[in-house]
N, C-alpha and C positions, 0 to 999 in steps of 0.2 A: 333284308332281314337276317340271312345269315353268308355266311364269308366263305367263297372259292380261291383257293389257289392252287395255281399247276407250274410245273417247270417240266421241260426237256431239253436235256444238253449233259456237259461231261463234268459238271458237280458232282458232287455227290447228293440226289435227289433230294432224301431225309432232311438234311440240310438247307434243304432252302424251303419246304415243303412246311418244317415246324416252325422256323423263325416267321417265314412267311403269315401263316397262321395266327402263332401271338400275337402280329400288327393287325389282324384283324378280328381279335376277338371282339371287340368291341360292337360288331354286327349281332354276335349271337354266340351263348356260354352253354346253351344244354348240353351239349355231347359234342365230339370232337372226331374226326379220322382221316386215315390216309389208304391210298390204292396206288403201290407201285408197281410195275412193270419189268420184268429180269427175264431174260432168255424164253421168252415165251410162256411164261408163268406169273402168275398175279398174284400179290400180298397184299389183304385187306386187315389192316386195324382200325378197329374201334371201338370206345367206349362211352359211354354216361359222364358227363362234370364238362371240367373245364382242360386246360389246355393242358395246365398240371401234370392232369392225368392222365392224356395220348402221349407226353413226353414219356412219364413213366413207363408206359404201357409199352410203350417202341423201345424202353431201353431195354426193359427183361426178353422180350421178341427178340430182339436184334438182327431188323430184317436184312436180307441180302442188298449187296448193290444194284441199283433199279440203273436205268436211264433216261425212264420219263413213271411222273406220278402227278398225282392230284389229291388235295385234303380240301376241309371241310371242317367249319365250322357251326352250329347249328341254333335258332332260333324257333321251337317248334312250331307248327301249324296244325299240320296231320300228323297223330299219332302220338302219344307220351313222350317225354324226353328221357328215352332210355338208351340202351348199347343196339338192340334190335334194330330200333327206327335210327339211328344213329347211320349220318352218310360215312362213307361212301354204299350206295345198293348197286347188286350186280342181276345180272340175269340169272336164269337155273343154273347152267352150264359152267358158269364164273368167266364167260369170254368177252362181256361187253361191262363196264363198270362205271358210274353216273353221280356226281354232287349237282345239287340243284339250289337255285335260288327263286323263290316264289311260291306259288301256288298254281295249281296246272286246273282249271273249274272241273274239265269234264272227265277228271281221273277216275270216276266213276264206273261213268258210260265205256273207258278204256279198258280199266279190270276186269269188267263183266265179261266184257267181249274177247282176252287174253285168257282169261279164264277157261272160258266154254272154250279155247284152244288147246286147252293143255298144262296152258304156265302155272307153275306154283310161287302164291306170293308167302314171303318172310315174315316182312314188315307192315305195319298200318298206315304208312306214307303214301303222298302222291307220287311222290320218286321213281318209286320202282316200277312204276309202269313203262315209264321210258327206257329202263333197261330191258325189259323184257318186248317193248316194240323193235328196240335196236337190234336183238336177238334174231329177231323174224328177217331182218334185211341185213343178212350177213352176206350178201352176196353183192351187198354196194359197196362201193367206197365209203368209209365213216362218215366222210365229210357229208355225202350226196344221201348218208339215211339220216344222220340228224338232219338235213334238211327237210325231210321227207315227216319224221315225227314231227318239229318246229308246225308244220304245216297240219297235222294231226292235234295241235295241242293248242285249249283255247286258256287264256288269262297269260298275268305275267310271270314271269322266266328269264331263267340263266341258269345254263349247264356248262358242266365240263364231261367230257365223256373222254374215257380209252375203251382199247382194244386190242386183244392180246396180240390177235394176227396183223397188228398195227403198230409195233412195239415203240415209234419215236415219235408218234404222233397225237397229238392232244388234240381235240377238234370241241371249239366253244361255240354259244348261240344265245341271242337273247331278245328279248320282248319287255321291255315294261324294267327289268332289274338290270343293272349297273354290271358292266362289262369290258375290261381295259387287258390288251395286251403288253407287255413288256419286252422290248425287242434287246437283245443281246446282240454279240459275237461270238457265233455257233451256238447259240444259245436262247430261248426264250421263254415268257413267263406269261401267264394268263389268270388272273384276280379280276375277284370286285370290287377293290379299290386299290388305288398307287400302295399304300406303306407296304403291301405284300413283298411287293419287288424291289421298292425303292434304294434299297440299300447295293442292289446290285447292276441298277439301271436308271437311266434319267429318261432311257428314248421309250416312248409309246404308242398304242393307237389303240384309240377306244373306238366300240366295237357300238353301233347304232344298230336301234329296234330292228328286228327283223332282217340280225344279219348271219350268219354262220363261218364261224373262220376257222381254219386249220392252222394248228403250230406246229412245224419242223423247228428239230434246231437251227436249222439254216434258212427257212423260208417261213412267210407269212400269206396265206390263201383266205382271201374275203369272196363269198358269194352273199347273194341275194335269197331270198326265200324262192323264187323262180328259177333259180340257179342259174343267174347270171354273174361272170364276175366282175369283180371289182378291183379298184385299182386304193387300198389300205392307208390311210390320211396319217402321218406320223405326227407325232408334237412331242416335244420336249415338257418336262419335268421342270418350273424354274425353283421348289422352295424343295427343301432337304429333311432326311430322314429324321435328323435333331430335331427340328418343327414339331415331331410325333411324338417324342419324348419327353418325359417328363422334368428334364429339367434341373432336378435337383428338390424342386416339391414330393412332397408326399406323396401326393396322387394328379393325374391329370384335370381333374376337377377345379383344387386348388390353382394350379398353374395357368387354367382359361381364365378362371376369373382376374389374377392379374394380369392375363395380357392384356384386359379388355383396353386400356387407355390407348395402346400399341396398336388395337384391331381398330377400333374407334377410327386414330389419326389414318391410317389406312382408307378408310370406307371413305372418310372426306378426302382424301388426300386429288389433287385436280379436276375437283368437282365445283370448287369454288370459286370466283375471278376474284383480283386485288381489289375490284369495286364492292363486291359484297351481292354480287351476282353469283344465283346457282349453274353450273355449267355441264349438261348432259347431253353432250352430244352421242354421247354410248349409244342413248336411246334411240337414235337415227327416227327418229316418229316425226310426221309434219306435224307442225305444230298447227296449223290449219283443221288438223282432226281430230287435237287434242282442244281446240277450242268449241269443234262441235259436241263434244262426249256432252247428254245431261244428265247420267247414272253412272253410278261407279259403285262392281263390286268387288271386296277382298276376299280371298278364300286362304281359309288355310288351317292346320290342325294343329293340335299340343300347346307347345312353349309357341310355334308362329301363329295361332292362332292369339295371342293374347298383344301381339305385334300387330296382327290384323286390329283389334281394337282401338289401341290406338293410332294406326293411321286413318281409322272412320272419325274419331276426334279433331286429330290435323284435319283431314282432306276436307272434309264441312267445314271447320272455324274458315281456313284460310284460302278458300277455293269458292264457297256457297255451294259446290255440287251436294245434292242427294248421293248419300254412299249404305250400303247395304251391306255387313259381314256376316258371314256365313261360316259352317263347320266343314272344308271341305266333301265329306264324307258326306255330307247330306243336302249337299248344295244343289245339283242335278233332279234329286228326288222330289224337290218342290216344285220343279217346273215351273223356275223363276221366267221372269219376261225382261229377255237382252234383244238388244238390234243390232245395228251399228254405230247407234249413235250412245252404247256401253262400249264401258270400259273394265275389264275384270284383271283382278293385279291379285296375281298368285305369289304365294311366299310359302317356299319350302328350302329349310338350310342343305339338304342335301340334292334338291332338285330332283328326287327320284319318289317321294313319297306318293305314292299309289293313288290316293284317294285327292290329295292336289291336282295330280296330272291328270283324272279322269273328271274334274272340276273344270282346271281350264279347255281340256276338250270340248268337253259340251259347251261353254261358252261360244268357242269358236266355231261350233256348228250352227250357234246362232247367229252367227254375222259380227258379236263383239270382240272389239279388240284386247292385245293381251299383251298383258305387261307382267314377266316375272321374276320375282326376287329371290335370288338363289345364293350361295356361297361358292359353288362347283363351277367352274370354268367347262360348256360344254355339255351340263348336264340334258337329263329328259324335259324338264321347266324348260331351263334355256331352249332349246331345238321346237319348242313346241312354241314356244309365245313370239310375238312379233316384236318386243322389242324387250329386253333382259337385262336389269341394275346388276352387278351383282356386291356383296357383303364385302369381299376381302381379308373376312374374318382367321384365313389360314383354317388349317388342319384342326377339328374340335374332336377329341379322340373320348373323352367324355361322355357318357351317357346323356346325361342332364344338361342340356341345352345351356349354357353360358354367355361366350362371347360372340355366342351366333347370336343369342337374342339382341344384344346391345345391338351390334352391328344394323342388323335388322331395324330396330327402331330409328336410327342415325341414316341409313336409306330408305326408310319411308318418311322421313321427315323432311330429308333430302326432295324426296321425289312431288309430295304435298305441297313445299315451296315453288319446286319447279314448274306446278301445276298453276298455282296461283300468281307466278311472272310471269307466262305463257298467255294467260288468260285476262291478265290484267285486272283481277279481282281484288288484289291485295296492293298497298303502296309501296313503292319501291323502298323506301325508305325504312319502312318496317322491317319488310322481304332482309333490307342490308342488315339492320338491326339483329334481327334472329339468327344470319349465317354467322357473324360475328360471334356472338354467343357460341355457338353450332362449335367453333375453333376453338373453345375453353372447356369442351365437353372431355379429351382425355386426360386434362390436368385435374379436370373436377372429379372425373371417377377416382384419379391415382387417389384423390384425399380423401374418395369416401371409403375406398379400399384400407385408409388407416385403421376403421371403426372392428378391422378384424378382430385384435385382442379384447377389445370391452364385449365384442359380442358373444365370444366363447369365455368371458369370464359369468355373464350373464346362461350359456345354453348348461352351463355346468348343472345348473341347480334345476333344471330341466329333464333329465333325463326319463324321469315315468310319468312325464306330462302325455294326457293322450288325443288333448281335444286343443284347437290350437283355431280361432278364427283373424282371416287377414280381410280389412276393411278400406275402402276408400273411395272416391266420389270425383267424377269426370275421369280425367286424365291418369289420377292416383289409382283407377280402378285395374285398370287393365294390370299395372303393378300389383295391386294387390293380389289380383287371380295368379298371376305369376308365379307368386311371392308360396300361395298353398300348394300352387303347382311342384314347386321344384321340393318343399318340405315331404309331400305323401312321397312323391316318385325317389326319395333316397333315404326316408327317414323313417318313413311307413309307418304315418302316424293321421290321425283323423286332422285333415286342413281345409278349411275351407272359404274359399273369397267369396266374398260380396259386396257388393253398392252399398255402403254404409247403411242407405235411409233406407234399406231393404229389409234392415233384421229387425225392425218392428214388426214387419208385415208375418212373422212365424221364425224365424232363424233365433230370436233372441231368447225363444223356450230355452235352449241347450245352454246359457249362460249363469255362470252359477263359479265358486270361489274354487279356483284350482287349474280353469280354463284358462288358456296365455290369448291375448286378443293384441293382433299389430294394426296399429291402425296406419294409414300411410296420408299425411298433410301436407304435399308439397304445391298443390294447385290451387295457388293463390284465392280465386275467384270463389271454393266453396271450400275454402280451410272453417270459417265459423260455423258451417252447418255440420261437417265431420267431425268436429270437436266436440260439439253439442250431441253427435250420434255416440261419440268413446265413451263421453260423460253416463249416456245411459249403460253402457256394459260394466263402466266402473260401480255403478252404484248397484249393481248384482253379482259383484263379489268378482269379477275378472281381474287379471292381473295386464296393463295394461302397458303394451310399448310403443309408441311412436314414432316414427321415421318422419323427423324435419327437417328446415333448411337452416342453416345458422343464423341466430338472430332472432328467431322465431320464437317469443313466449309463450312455450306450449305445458311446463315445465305443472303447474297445477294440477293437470288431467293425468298424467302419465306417472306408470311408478317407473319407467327408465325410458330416454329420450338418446335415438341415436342421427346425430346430425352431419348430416350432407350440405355441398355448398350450394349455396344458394343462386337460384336459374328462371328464366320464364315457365311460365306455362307449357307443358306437354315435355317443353324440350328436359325440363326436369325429371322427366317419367324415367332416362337413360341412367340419372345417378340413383335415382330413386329404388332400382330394384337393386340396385349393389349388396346394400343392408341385408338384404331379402337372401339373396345369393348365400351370403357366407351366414344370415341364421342357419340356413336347411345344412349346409356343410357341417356347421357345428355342431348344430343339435344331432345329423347320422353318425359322425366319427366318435361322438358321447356316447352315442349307442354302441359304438364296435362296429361300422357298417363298415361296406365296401361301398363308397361312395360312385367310383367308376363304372360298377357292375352291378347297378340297382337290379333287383330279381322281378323278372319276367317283362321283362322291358330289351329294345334293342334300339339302337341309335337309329337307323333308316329303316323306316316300315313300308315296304314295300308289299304289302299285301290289304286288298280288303276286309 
């Protein structure tokens, strides 16, 4: 939820500490800062906004040269998004100095107890509790008292801590949020995600739950929460800082959506045989157990939760399994009935989404297995599930879920296939048919990505529209929710999906002349009954757009019709939101938004 960076070595700190940063704002925009380290003396900035303005703020400072520092980007939880609550927090003293990622539960029960010690708190944050525990254990080694808090401290987490009497030394730890070191020459770096460092390094090692590592410029020290150690897993970096960059687009938003044909061919790419065979061997799962599963459920939240939907569509049409989706966040709390003979298939783009991973946990305390969809090489999903597709989608720097959603739909449709030749549910011949198709999905998106121009000459006239419903029926639905999803999250406007045949039942009160209604027709099998649902909104004065497939005489019902090429069933759903995509774009940038930086929103939610 929000973005650590640290460096120690003989840069010039500032220097890597703010570039660092900018790559991750995208975690979290309230408030910004840094804590560097000089001759035994500690410089803390921070402010309220965005990155902006810690640049500014450091230029009129003009702090001294450090040699080791750490900044902070912020997505708040606890405490207003102000300069105050604003990381980096230090102890009373200024000797111990702390960025945090997550939320720490029982920061409560900590304060009270630091309290009745003595400590005086600043802030309203959970943060500064742990500087002010690390305060107390000033007679460990850094390394050996963050492990000592870690082991103090319940929920998920990722810290960066200094220490003045510590002056070259960073020491990180994590639970639950995202944590990677960057290894240098005489040099190292420690983020929540690659583009922090990337620019200055390819080599890495990401840092697993309940681990605690120390940075030297020269050495790298992994222990255990036990304090045992370990021996630090490196991996190399294979795609480049450009990857993060915008490209020459406008904004990163623009830019994912046209990669999507590029991510697409990606997500298939040696997934399919020359027969028209799906090929997953990734999955390393007997398939003897995937023949026993008789329940299968998706978990997942946001934009993957409407991904989730449509693989409950595949995975029943093409498999007969009973499938169940769920909001991960709420999945656990029903005290759903898994065995072994479930199967629970998580999808989270970053593989760290909190309320996913504590989804598929309880699954697998029930004996079912687990299959998860991630885009991170190595993530928390990944490590947790027993067998893990992932996206391919590359670097999605963008708030607003993009070419991660396509991606996503293209590996569960992927994996529903795979399900149904395993099983031998489905005819092979079909199975070949649909992958087939499956290999014309990035040439289909590049065309639906043409409809860009008609549809910002269309958002233009839009601008103080405020009520906006997205319609559609089976396969079209999950697009549709989509489709409202990505217009509120950047345009901040009343959107909202439903099952077409749903808004008689009370939704079609709100329909009345002024309202835009999209309806989306691409699922052959109930195109005549959606059409027949538009017709009712048209005739209470809505203004009515359609998303069809070429060919399609849909042209009566609708006062503007924008056309995608035309596909089977479901596997349509992938060009289908495209249209969707560049409305919500259009219609925020008519607004003057920041499409990137939708407010009160952060790309990985790592928190309950």
């Amino acid at each position: 939820m929000c973005g650590i960076v640290g460096y120690v070595g003989p840069r010039p700190v500032i220097d890597v500490l703010l570039p660092g940063l900018t790559h991750l704002e995208y975690r979290g925009y309230d408030s910004a800062g840094v804590a560097l380290i000089r001759d035994g003396s500690m410089d803390v900035i921070k402010t309220a906004g965005r990155i902006a303005d810690l640049v500014a703020l450091v230029g009129r400072e003009a702090p001294r040269p450090a040699i080791s520092g750490i900044g902070h980007t912020r997505w708040a939880t606890h405490g207003a998004p102000n300069t105050v609550n604003a990381h980096p927090h230090t102890d009373d003293g200024g000797d111990v100095v702390v960025v945090h990622n997550g939320i720490i539960e029982n920061w409560a029960i900590l304060k009270r107890k630091l309290t009745e010690a003595g400590h005086e708190f600043t802030s309203d944050t959970d943060t500064e509790v742990v500087a002010h525990m690390l305060a107390d254990l000033s007679d460990l080694p850094l390394i050996e008292a963050v492990r000592q808090v870690m082991n103090q401290s319940e929920g998920a987490l990722a810290l960066a801590v200094m220490r003045r009497s510590e002056p070259n030394v960073i020491v990180g730890a994590r639970r639950g949020s995202p944590l990677v070191v960057g290894r240098g020459d005489g040099e190292n770096f420690l983020a929540s995600d690659i583009p922090a460092f990337l620019e200055h390094t390819r080599e890495m090692v990401i840092i697993e739950d309940d681990r605690v590592v120390e940075v030297r410029p020269g050495s790298i020290r992994l222990i255990d929460l036990e304090g045992n150690e370990l021996e630090p897993e490196h991996r190399k970096v294979e795609w480049d800082l450009e990857a993060a960059e915008r490209g020459g687009y406008p904004t990163f938003m623009l830019k994912e959506i046209h990669e999507q044909p590029h991510a697409i061919g990606d997500t298939l790419a040696g997934r399919v045989s020359e027969t028209g065979r799906v090929v997953l061997d990734e999955l390393d799962i007997d398939p003897d157990l995937l023949r026993r599963i008789d329940k299968v459920f998706v978990v997942a939240c946001g934009t993957s939760y409407h991904a989730a939907m449509m693989a409950k569509y595949a995975i029943e049409r093409w498999t007969r399994l009973p499938v169940e989706i769920d909001i991960a966040s709420e999945f656990r709390y029903r005290d759903p009935v898994l065995d072994e003979r479930s199967l629970v298939i998580g999808i989270s783009q970053s593989g760290e989404t909190i309320d996913t991973l504590a989804a598929v946990r309880y699954g697998k305390a029930q004996g079912a297995n687990l299959i998860g969809v991630s885009n991170v090489v190595d993530s928390a999903l990944a490590r947790e599930s027993d067998a893990v597709l992932y996206t391919r989608a590359g670097p999605e720097i963008g708030v607003a879920a993009t070419k991660t959603f396509t991606t996503q739909l293209v590996a569960l449709q992927l994996l529903g296939l795979y399900l149904a030749q395993v099983r031998g549910s489905m005819d092979p011949g079909r199975i070949e048919v649909l992958v087939r198709e499956m290999l014309r999905l990035p040439e289909q998106v590049e065309l639906a990505l043409g409809a860009s121009g008609e549809i910002e000459r269309l958002t233009r006239k839009w601008k103080s529209v405020r009520d906006y419903f997205f319609l559609g029926r089976s396969g079209d639905f999950p697009v549709a929710m989509e489709g409202a999803l990505k217009l509120k999250e950047i345009a901040y406007v009343r959107a909202e999906g439903y099952a077409a045949g749903e808004m008689k039942h009370g939704p079609i009160a709100l329909i009345e002349k002024g309202v835009v209604v999209v309806g989306v027709v691409t699922d052959s099998h109930v195109r005549a009954k959606t059409l027949s649902n538009m017709e009712e909104m048209r005739a209470r004065g809505a203004t009515i757009v359609l998303v069809a497939e070429e060919g399609d005489d849909v042209g009566a019902v609708a006062d503007h019709v924008v056309r995608v090429p035309a596909g089977p069933d479901l596997l349509c759903t992938v060009t289908a939101v495209v249209p969707l995509q560049l409305l919500a774009y259009h219609v925020a940038t008519a607004r003057g938004l920041d499409v990137d930086k939708p407010r009160n929103l952060a790309k990985t939610v790592t928190v309950e």
